[in-house]
SEPA-749588 format. One record per residue (C-alpha): x, y, z; residue in three letters. Coordinates in steps of 0.001 Angstrom, whole numbers, plus 500000, padded with zeros to 6 digits. Layout:
# residues N
     px     py     pz seti
      X      Y      Z  ALA
...
//
This chain:
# residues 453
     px     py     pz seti
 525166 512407 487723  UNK
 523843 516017 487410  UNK
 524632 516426 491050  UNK
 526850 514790 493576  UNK
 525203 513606 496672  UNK
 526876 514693 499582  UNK
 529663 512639 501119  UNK
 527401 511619 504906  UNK
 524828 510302 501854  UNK
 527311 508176 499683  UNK
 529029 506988 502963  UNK
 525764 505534 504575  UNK
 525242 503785 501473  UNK
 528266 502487 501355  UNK
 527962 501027 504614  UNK
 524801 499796 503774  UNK
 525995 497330 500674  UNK
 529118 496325 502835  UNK
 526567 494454 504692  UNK
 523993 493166 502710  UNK
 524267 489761 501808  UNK
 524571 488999 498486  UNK
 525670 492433 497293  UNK
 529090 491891 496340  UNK
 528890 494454 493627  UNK
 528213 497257 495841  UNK
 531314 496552 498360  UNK
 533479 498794 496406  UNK
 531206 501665 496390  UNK
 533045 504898 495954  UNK
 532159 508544 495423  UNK
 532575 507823 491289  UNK
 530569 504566 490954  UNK
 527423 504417 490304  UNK
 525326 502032 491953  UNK
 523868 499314 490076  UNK
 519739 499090 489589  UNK
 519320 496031 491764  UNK
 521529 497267 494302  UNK
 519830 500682 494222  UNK
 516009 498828 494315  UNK
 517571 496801 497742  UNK
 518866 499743 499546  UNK
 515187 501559 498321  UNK
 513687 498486 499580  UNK
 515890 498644 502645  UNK
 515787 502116 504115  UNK
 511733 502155 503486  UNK
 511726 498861 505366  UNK
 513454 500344 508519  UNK
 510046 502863 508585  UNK
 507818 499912 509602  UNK
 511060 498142 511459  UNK
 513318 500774 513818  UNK
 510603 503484 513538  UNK
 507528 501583 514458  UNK
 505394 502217 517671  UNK
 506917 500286 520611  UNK
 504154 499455 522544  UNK
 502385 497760 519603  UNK
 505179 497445 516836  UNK
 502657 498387 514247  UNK
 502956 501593 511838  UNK
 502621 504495 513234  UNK
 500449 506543 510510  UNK
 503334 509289 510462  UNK
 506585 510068 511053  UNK
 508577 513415 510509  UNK
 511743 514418 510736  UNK
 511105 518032 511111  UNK
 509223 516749 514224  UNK
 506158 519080 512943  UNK
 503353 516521 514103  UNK
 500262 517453 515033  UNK
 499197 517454 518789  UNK
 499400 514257 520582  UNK
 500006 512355 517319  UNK
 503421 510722 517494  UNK
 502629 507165 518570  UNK
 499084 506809 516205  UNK
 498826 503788 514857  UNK
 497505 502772 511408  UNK
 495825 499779 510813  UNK
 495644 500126 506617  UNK
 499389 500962 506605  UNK
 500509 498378 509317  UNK
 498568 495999 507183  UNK
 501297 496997 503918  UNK
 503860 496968 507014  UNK
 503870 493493 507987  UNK
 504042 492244 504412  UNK
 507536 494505 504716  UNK
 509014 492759 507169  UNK
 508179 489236 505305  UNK
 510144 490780 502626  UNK
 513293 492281 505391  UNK
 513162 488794 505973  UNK
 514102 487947 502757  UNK
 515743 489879 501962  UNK
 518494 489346 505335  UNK
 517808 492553 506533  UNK
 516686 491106 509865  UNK
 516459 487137 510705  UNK
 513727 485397 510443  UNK
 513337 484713 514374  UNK
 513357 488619 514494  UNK
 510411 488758 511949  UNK
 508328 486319 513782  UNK
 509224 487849 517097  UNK
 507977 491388 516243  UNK
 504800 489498 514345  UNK
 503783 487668 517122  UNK
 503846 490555 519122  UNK
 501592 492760 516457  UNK
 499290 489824 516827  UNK
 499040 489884 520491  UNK
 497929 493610 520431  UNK
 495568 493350 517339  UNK
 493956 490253 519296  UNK
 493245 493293 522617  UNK
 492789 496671 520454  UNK
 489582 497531 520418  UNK
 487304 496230 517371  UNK
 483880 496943 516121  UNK
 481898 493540 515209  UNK
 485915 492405 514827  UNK
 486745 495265 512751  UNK
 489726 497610 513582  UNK
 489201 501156 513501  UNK
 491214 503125 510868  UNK
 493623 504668 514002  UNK
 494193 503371 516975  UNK
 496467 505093 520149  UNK
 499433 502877 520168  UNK
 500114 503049 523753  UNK
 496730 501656 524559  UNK
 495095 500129 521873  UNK
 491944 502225 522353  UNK
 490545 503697 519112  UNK
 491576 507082 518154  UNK
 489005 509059 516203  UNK
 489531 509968 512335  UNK
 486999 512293 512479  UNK
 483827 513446 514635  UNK
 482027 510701 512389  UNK
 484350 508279 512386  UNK
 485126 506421 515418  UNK
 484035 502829 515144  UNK
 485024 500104 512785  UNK
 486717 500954 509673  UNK
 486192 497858 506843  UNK
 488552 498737 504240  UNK
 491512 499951 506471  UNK
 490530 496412 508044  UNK
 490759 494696 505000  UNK
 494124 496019 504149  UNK
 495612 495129 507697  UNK
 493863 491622 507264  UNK
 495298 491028 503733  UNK
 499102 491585 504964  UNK
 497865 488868 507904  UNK
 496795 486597 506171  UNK
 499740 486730 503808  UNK
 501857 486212 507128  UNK
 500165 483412 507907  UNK
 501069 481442 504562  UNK
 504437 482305 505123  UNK
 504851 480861 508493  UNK
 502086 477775 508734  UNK
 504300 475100 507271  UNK
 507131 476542 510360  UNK
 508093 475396 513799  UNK
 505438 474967 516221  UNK
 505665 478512 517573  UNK
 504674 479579 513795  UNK
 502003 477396 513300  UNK
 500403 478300 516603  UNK
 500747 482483 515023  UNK
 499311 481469 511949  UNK
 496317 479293 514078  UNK
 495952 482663 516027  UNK
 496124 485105 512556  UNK
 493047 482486 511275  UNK
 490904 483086 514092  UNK
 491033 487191 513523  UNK
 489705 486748 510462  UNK
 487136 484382 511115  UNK
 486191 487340 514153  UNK
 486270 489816 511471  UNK
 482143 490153 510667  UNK
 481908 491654 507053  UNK
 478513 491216 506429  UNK
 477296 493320 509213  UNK
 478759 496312 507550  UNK
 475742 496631 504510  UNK
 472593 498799 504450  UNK
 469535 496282 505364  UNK
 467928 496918 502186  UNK
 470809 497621 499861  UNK
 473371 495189 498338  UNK
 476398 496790 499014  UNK
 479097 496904 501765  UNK
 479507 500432 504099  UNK
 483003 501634 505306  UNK
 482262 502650 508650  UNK
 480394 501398 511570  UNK
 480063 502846 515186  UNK
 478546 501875 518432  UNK
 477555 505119 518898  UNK
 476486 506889 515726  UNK
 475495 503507 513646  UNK
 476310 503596 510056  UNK
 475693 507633 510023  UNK
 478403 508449 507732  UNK
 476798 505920 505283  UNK
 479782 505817 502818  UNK
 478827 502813 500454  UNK
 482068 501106 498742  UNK
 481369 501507 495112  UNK
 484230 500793 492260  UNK
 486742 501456 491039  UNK
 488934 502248 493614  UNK
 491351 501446 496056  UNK
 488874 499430 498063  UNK
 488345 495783 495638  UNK
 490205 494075 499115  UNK
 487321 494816 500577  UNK
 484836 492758 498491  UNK
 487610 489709 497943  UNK
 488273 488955 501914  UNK
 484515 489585 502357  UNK
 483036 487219 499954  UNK
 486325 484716 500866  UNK
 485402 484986 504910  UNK
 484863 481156 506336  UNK
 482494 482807 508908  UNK
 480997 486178 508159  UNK
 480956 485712 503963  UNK
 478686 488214 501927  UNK
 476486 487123 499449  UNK
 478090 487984 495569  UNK
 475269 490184 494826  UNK
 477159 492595 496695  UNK
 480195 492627 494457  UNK
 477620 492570 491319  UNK
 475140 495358 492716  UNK
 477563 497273 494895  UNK
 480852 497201 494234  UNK
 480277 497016 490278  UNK
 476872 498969 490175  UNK
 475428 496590 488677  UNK
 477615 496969 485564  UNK
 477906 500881 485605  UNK
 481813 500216 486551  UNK
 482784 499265 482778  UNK
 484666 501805 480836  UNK
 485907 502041 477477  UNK
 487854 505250 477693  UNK
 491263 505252 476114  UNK
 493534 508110 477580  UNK
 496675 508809 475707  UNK
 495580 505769 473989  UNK
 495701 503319 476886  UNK
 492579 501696 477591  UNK
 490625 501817 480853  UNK
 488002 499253 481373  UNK
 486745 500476 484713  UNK
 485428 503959 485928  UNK
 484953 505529 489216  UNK
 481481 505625 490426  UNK
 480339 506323 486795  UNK
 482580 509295 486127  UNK
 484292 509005 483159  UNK
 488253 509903 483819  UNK
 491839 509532 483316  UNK
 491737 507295 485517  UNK
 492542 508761 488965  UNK
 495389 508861 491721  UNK
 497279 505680 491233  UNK
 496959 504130 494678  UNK
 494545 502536 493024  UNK
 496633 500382 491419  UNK
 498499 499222 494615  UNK
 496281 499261 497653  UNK
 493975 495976 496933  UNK
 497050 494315 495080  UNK
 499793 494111 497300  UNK
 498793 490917 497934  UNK
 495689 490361 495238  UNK
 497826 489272 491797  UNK
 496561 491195 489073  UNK
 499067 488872 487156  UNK
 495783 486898 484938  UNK
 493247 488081 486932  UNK
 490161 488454 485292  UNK
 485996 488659 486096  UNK
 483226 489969 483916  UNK
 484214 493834 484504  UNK
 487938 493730 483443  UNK
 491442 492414 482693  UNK
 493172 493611 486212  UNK
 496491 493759 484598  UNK
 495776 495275 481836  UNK
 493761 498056 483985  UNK
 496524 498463 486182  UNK
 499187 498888 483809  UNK
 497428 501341 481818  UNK
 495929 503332 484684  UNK
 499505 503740 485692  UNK
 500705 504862 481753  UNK
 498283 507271 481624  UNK
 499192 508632 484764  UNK
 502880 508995 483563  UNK
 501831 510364 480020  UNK
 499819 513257 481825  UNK
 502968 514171 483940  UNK
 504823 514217 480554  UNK
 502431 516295 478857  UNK
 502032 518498 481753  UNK
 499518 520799 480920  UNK
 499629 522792 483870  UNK
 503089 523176 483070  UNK
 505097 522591 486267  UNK
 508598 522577 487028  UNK
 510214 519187 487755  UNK
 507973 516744 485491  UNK
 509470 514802 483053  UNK
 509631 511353 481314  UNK
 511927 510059 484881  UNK
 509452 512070 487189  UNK
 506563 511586 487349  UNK
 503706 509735 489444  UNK
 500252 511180 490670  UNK
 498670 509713 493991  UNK
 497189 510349 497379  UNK
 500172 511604 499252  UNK
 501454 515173 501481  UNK
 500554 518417 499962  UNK
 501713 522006 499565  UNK
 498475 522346 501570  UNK
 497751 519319 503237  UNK
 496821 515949 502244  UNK
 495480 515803 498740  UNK
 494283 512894 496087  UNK
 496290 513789 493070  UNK
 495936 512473 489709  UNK
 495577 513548 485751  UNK
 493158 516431 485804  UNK
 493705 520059 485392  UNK
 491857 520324 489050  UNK
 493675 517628 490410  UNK
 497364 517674 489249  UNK
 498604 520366 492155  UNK
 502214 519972 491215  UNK
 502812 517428 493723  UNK
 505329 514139 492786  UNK
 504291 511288 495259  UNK
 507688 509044 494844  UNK
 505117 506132 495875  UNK
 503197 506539 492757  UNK
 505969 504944 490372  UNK
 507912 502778 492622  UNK
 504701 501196 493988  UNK
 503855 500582 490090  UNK
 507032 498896 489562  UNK
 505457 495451 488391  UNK
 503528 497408 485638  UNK
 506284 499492 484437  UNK
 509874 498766 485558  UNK
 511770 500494 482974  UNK
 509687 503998 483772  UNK
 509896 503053 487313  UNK
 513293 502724 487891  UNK
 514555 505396 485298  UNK
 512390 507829 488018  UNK
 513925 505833 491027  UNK
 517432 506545 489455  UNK
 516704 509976 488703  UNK
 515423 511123 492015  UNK
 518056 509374 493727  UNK
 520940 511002 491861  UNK
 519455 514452 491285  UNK
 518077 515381 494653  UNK
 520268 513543 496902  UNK
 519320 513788 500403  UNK
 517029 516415 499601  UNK
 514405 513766 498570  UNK
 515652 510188 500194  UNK
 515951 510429 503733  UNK
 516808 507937 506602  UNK
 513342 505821 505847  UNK
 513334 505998 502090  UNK
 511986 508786 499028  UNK
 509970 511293 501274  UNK
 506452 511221 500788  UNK
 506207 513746 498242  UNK
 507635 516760 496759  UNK
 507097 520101 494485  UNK
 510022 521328 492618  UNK
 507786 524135 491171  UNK
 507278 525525 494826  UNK
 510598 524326 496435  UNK
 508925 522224 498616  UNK
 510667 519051 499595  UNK
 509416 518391 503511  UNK
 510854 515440 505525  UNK
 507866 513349 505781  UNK
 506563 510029 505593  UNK
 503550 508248 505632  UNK
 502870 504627 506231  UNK
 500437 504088 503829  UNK
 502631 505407 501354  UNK
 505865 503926 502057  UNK
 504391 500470 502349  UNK
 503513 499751 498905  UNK
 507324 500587 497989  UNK
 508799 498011 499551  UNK
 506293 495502 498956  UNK
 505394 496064 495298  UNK
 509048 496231 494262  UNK
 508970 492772 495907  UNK
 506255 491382 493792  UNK
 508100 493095 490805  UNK
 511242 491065 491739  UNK
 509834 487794 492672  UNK
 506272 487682 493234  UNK
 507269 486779 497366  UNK
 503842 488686 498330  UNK
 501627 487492 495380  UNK
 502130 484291 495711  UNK
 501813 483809 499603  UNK
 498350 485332 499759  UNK
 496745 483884 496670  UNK
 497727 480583 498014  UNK
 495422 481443 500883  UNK
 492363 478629 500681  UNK
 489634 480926 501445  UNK
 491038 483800 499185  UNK
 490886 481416 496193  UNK
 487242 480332 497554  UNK
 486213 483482 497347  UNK
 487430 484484 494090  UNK
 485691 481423 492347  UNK
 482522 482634 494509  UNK
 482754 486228 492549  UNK
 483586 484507 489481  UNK
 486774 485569 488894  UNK
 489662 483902 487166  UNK
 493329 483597 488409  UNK
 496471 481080 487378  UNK
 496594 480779 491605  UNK
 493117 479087 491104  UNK
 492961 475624 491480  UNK
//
C-alpha cells in the first residue's frame, strides 16, 4: 500500500468480514493483509448498500436524494426523496438480500412499505414526480418548471419495481400479493400521455399547472432508453413504436460511426458527434435492461457500452487538461458533485473539470472489471477514509484542487451496488428481463435479446 489507512478504518472492516457470511478469508484481517478483490467488491457493495438501508427516509424508506456528512444541506432538504435513485435503491436491497446483509423478511418488510407510500404520493397521470417530501409524499419542486410528473425518473423507479416483483411473485402469499400490488402501478403509470399531439416522441415532464411548458423531448442517446422500453412494454398505456423510431432514434440520426481512441461508438447524442459523453449513460437504463446480446437496428448495446466506457478511461489517461490524480487506476467521468456544483462530466476539454466520480468505473464494472477494480483497489488503499466513508466511495473527488467532500448522492451510489451485482452474477439482469411485458415490448421495438423467448 502507498498509504496505511488509519487503524478506526481497518478495524470497521474487520468487523465487517467477521460477519459476513461466506467470507472466511477476510476473518483474519489484520493491519498487514490485504484484502482480497471479492471481499473488497462485498464490503464496496456493503457499505453503499447501508445508504439506501440505515440512511433512508423513515417515513417512506425510499432514497433520500442526498446525504452529507458535513451536514452542509441545503435548506429544508434532509428528508427529499428521489424517485430515479430509490428506483436503483430497491434493486440494492434485492441484492443486501443476497447477499445476507439483511434477511429476506427484512427486504420484503421495508419493500412493502415503499410500496404502500408510492401507491399515496402524489402522481401525475400515474407518474411520480422527480422529488417528492418524504414526510408527506407531496411533490417537491425541481425547479419553477418542474413540478408535475417526471417520466424518466419514473421509469427508473418503475424498472427497480418491476425487478422486485420477479423476485418475489413465485413467494409466500404476502409476496405475491406485493408483486399483484407492484403490477397494478405500472399498469397506472400512463406513458403515452406524455408526447406532443403532433409529434412522435415522448416529453419528460408534465404538470397540472403549466402543461408540457418545459417541452423537453427524450431524444437518444442517453441515459433515458428505460424510458422508451417500459413505455412501448406497458399492458395499459403502451406507445406506438414510431416513437422509439422517430423520437428516440430521430429517425435514424442516432447512428454513429465515430471511433475514439479507436473504440467504436455506434450511437450519438442528439446528432452531435462526441467522445461519447458522461458515462451514466452506460448504467442508468441498464441496471436492469441486459445489454448482454442486446441488439436493434441502431446498435450492438454491449458493444456501445463497453466502448463508451474505454473511451472514457483512455481520455482520463491521456489527460489533456493535465490534472493531478488521473491515471490508468483513476479514472471515470460522469454526472456527479462538483468543485462548483453539480456538473455532467465527460471526455471534452470543456467538460473534463478535474472531477473523479468513483461511480463512473465501479458502475461499469460488467464492461471492464479488470480497469474497474484496479481503480476500486487503488482508491481504497491510497485515500483511505479520505475517499470511502460510512456509505461507500464519496460521490466524487479532485485531487488537483484538494477537494474530497463527504457526500453522497443516491443516484450515484445506486448503480454501484447494483451493477457490481450484475458483474458478479447477473441477480438484476436476469430478474427484470424475465418480466413478460418487458420482453413484449422489446419484440414490439424490434429488438433482440438471449432473455427473448
Amino acid at each position: 500500500m502507498k498509504r496505511l489507512l488509519g487503524g478506526y478504518f481497518l478495524l470497521a472492516l474487520f468487523v465487517f468480514s467477521c460477519n459476513q457470511k461466506n467470507q472466511n478469508e477476510v476473518e483474519g484481517t489484520s493491519l498487514e493483509t490485504r484484502i482480497s478483490d471479492d471481499s473488497l467488491m462485498t464490503l464496496v457493495q456493503y457499505r453503499t448498500f447501508q445508504y439506501f438501508w440505515e440512511g433512508a427516509e423513515p417515513t417512506s424508506g425510499l432514497a433520500r436524494e442526498r446525504i452529507h456528512l458535513d451536514g452542509d444541506y441545503p435548506e429544508n432538504d434532509q428528508n427529499v426523496v428521489t424517485t430515479g435513485g430509490s428506483g436503483f435503491g430497491i434493486m440494492s436491497i434485492l441484492v443486501g438480500i443476497e447477499r445476507g446483509f439483511i434477511s429476506r423478511q427484512e427486504g420484503f418488510e421495508r419493500l412493502r412499505k415503499i410500496v404502500n407510500y408510492l401507491e399515496k404520493a402524489d402522481r401525475f397521470h400515474g407518474i411520480w414526480s422527480h422529488w417528492i417530501h418524504g414526510e408527506t409524499g407531496k411533490v417537491k419542486p425541481f425547479g419553477s418548471d418542474d413540478d408535475g410528473g417526471d417520466l424518466v425518473e419514473s421509469a427508473f423507479l418503475m424498472q427497480g419495481l418491476l425487478t422486485v416483483r420477479q423476485y418475489f411473485r413465485d413467494g409466500t402469499e404476502e409476496e405475491k400479493e406485493l408483486a399483484t400490488r407492484i403490477t397494478k402501478l405500472y399498469e397506472e403509470m400512463e406513458w403515452s400521455w406524455y408526447k406532443r399531439k403532433n409529434e412522435n416522441v415522448l416529453l419528460w415532464h408534465w404538470s397540472p399547472n403549466i402543461d408540457f411548458q418545459k417541452n423537453h423531448a427524450l431524444m437518444g442517446y442517453d441515459e433515458t432508453l428505460i424510458t422508451y422500453i417500459l413505455a412501448a412494454s406497458s399492458p395499459t398505456h403502451a406507445i406506438d413504436p414510431i416513437l422509439y423510431q422517430e423520437g428516440w432514434a430521430r429517425s435514424g440520426e442516432i447512428k454513429n460511426d465515430s471511433e475514439p481512441y479507436g473504440h467504436l461508438l455506434e450511437l450519438k447524442h442528439n446528432g452531435a458527434a462526441e467522445l461519447g459523453g458522461p458515462l451514466f449513460w452506460a448504467h442508468y437504463s441498464f441496471v436492469g435492461l441486459d445489454p448482454r446480446g442486446l441488439q436493434d437496428q441502431y446498435a450492438d448495446y454491449w458493444r456501445q457500452n463497453v466502448n463508451h466506457t474505454l473511451a472514457n478511461r483512455a481520455w482520463c489517461v491521456e489527460n489533456p487538461n493535465g490534472f493531478e490524480g488521473y491515471g490508468e487506476n483513476s479514472w471515470g467521468l460522469t454526472a456527479s458533485y462538483s468543485v462548483n456544483g453539480y456538473a455532467a462530466h465527460a471526455p471534452g476539454v470543456d467538460k473534463d473539470k478535474g472531477v473523479i466520480s468513483p461511480t463512473a468505473a465501479l458502475s461499469s464494472f460488467p464492461y471492464t472489471p479488470e480497469y474497474s477494480m484496479e481503480a476500486m483497489r487503488y482508491w481504497f488503499e491510497e485515500y483511505g477514509e479520505k475517499l470511502f466513508g460510512k456509505y461507500g466511495f464519496y460521490d466524487a473527488f479532485s485531487a488537483s484542487e484538494n477537494w474530497f467532500p463527504q457526500r453522497y448522492l443516491a443516484i450515484d451510489q445506486g448503480p454501484i451496488v447494483v451493477m457490481i451485482e450484475n458483474h458478479r452474477t447477473g441477480l438484476l439482469w436476469d430478474l427484470f428481463m424475465s418480466s413478460p411485458e418487458v420482453q413484449e415490448g422489446l419484440s414490439k421495438l424490434e429488438f433482440q435479446s438471449p432473455h427473448l423467448k
